[in-house]
BABADO-105848 format. One line per 4 residues: number of its first residue (from 1); their letters; for each residue x, y, z of N, C-alpha, C, O. Coordinates in pm, whole numbers. Last residue first. Layout:
! BABADO-105848
NUM = a = X:Y:Z:X:Y:Z:X:Y:Z:X:Y:Z ~ ...
This chain:
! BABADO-105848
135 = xxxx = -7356:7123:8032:-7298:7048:8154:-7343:6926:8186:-7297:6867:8284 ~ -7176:7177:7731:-7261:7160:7768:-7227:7100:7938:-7120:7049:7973 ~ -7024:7547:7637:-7014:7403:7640:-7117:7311:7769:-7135:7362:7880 ~ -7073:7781:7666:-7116:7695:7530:-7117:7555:7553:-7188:7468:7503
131 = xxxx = -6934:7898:7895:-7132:7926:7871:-7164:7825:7771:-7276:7774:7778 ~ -6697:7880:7806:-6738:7775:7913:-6856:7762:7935:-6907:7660:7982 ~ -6665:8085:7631:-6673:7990:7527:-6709:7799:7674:-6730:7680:7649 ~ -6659:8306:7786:-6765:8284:7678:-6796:8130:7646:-6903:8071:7638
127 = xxxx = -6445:8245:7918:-6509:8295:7997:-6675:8249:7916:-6770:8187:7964 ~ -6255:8311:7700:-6244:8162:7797:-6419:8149:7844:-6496:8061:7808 ~ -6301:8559:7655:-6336:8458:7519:-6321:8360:7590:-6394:8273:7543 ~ -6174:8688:7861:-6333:8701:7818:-6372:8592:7726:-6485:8544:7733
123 = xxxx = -5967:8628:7828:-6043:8581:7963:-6161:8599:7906:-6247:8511:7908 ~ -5848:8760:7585:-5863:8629:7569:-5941:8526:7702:-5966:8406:7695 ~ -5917:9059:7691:-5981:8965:7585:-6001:8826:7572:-6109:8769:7555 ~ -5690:9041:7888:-5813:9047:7883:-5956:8968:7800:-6040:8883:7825
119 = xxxx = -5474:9034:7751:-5502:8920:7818:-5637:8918:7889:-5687:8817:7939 ~ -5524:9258:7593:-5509:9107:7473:-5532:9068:7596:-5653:9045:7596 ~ -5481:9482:7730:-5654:9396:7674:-5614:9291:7598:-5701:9236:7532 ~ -5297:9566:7925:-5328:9431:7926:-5456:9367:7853:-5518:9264:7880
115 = xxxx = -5341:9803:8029:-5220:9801:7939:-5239:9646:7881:-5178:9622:7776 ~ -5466:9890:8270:-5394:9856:8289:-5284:9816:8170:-5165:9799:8196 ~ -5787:10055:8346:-5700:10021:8195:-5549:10022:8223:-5490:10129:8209 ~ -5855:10232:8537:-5884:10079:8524:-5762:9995:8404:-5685:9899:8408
111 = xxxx = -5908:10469:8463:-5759:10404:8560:-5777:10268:8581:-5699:10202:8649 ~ -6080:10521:8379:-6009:10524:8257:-5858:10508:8325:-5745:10522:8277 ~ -6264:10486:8559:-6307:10361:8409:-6158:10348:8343:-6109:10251:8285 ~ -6177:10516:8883:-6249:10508:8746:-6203:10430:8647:-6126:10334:8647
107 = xxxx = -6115:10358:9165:-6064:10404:9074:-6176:10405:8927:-6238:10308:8884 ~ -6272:10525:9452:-6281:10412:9379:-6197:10416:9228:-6239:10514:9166 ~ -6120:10702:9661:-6164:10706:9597:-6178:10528:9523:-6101:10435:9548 ~ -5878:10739:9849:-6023:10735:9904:-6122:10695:9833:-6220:10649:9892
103 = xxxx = -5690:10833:9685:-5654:10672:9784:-5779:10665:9829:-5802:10548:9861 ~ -5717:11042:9553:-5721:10934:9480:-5719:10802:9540:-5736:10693:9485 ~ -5682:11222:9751:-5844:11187:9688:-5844:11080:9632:-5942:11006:9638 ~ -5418:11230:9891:-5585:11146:9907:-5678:11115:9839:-5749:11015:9846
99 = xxxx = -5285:11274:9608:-5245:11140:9666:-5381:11080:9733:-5444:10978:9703 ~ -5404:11554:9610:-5457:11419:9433:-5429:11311:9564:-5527:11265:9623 ~ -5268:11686:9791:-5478:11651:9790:-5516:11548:9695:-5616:11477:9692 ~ -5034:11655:9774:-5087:11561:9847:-5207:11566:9877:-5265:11493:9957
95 = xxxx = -5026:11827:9544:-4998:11720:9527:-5023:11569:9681:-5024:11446:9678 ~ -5101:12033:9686:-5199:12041:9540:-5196:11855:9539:-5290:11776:9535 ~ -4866:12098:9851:-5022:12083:9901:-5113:12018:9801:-5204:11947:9845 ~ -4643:12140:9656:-4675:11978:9726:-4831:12014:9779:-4918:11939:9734
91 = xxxx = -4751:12323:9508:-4723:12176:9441:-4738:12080:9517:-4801:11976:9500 ~ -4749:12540:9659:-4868:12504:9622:-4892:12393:9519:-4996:12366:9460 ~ -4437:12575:9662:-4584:12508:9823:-4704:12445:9776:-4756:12342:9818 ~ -4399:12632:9398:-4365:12544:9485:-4457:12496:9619:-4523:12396:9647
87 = xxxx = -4564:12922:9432:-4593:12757:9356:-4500:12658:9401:-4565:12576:9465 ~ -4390:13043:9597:-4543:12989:9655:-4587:12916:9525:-4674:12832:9549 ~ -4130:13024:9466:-4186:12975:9616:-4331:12929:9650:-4376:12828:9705 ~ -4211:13172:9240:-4234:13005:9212:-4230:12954:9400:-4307:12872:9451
83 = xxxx = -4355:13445:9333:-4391:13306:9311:-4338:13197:9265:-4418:13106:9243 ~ -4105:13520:9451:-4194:13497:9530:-4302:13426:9492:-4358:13350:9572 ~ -3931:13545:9165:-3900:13411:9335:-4005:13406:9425:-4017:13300:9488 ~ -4142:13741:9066:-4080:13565:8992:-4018:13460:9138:-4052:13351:9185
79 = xxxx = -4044:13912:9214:-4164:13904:9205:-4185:13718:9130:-4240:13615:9168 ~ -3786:13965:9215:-3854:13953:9340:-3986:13883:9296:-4023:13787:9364 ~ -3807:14056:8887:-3694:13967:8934:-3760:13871:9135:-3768:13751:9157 ~ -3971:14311:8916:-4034:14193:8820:-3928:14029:8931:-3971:13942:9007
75 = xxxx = -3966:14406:9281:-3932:14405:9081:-3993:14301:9040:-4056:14217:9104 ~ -4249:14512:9486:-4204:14393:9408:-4128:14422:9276:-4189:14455:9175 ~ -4263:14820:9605:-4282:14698:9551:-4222:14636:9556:-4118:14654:9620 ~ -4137:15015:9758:-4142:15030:9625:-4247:14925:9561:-4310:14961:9462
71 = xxxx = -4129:14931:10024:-4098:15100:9971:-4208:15126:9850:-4305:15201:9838 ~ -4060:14658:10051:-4219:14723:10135:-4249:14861:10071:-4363:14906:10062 ~ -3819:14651:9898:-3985:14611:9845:-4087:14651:9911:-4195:14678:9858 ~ -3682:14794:10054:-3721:14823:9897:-3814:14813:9853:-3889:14889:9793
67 = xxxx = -3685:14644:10288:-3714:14761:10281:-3742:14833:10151:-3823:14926:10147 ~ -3578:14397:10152:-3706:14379:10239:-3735:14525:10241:-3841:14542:10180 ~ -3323:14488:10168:-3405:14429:10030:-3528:14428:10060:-3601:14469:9969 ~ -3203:14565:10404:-3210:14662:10267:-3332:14552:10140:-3399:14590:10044
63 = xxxx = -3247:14261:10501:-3321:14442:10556:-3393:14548:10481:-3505:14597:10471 ~ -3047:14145:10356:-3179:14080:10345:-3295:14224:10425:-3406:14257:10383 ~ -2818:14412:10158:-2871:14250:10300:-2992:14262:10296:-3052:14358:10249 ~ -2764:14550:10012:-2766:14436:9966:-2833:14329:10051:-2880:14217:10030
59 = xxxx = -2570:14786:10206:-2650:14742:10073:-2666:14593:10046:-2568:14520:10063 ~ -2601:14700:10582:-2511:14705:10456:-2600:14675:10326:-2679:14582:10318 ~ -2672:14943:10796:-2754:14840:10724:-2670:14856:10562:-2666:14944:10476 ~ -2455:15046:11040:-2539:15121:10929:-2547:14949:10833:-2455:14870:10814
55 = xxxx = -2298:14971:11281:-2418:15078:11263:-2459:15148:11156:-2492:15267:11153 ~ -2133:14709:11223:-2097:14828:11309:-2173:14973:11282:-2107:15075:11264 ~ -2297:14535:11182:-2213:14627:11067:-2199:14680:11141:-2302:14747:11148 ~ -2455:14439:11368:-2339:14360:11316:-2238:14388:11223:-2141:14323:11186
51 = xxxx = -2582:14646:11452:-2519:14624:11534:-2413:14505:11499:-2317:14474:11569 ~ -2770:14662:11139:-2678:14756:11166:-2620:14726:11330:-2596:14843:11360 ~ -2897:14387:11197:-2833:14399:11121:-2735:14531:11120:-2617:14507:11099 ~ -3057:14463:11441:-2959:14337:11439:-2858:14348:11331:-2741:14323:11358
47 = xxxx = -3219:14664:11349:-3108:14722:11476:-2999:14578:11449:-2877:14592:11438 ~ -3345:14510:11144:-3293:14636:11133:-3164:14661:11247:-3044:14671:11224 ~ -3477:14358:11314:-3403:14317:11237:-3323:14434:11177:-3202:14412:11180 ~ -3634:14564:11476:-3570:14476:11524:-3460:14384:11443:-3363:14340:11505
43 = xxxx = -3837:14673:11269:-3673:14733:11366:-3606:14655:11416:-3486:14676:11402 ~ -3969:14455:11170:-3845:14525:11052:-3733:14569:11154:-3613:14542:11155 ~ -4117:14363:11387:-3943:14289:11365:-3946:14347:11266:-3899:14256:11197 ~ -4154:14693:11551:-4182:14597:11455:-4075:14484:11455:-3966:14498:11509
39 = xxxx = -4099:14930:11624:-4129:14860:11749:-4164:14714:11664:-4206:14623:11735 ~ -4158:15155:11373:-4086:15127:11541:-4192:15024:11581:-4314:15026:11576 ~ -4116:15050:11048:-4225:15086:11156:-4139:15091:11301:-4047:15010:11314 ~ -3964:15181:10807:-3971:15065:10907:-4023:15081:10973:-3982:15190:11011
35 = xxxx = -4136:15370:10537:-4016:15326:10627:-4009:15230:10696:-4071:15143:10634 ~ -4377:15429:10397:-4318:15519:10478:-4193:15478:10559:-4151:15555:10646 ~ -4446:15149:10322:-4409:15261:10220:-4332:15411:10258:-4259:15481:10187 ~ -4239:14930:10525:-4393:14966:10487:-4344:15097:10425:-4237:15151:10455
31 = xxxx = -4223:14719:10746:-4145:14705:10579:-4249:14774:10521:-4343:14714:10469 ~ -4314:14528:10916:-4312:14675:10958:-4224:14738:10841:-4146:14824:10881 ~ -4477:14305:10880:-4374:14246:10949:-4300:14402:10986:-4227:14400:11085 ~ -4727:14415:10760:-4738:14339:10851:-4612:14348:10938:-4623:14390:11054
27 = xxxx = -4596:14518:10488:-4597:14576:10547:-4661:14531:10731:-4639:14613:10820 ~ -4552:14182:10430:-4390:14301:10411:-4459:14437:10493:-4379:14481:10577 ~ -4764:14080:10391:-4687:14033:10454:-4583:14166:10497:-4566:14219:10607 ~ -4871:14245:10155:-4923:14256:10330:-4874:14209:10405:-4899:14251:10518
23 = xxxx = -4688:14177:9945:-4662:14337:10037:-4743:14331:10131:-4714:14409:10222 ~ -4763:13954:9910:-4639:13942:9975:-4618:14070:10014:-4540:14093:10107 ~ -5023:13794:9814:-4991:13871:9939:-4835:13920:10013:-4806:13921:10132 ~ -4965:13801:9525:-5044:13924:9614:-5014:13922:9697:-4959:14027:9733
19 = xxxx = -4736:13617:9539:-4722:13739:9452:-4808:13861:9537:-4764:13962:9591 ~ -4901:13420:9681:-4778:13476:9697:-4722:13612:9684:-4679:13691:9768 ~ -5123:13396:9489:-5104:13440:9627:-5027:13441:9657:-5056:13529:9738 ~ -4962:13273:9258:-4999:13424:9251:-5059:13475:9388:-5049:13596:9407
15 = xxxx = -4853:13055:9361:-4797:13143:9279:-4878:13264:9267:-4812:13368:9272 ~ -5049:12890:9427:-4952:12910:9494:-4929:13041:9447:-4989:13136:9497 ~ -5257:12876:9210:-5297:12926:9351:-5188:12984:9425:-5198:13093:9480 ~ -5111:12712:9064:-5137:12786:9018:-5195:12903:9153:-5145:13015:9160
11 = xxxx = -4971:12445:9246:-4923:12561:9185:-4994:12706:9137:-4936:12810:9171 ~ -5293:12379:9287:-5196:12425:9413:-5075:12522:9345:-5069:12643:9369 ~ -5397:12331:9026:-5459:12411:9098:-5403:12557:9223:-5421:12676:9247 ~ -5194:12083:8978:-5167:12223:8895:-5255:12303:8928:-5229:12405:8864
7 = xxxx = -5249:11953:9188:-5161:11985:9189:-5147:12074:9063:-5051:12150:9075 ~ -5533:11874:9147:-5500:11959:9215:-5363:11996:9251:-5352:12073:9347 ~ -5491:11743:8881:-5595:11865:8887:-5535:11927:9045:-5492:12043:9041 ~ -5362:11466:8957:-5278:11571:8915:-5365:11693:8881:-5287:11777:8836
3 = xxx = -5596:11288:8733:-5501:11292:8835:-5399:11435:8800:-5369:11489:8694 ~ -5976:11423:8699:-5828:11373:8613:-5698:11381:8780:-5708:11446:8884 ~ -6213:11255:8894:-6133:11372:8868:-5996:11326:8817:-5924:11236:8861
């Protein structure tokens, strides 16, 4: 197997499971089309965040954003960080399945080829030319 197949597998995998699962995540955690769920860590993060604003969830914070997206979706903009994150993950996982496979493995024909056929060659022609000579 070419090197590096499962690291553009892992990205590619990464990245769009991400993408999908990030509203089951979002409504899971209580970030859901109807609001914040009671009794969820949305409320719970919710109450944390409006008891540090002195009682109302400031635009912009990580709550309010999380609540948008469970609402609304993913923007395009959300939707791009949530996958390169999960391509990112799915680089190094991708990238430490090549590292084993390839350390377990016997190296093939076309990892054999070290850059070196003149000094090759000329072993081989040693190699030949010691069959010729008489013992």
């Amino acid at each position: 197997m070419k090197r590096g197949l499962f690291t553009i597998i892992g990205v590619t995998a990464g990245a769009v499971g991400a993408v999908a699962l990030a509203p089951v995540a979002l409504t899971m955690a209580g970030f859901t089309s109807a609001g914040i769920a009671a009794g969820s860590l949305a409320a719970s993060m919710m109450s944390s965040a409006a008891i540090a604003n002195g009682g109302g969830v400031a635009v912009g914070s990580l709550v309010a954003l999380l609540q948008s997206a469970g609402a609304a979706g993913l923007s395009a903009g959300a939707a791009a960080a949530v996958a390169s994150v999960g391509g990112a993950a799915g680089a190094v996982i991708g990238g430490a399945a090549d590292l084993f496979s390839h350390s377990r493995s016997p190296p093939s024909l076309e990892e054999e080829d070290d850059g070196n056929e003149e000094e090759e060659e000329i072993e081989m022609l040693f190699l030949e030319s010691k069959d010729l000579v008489p013992k």
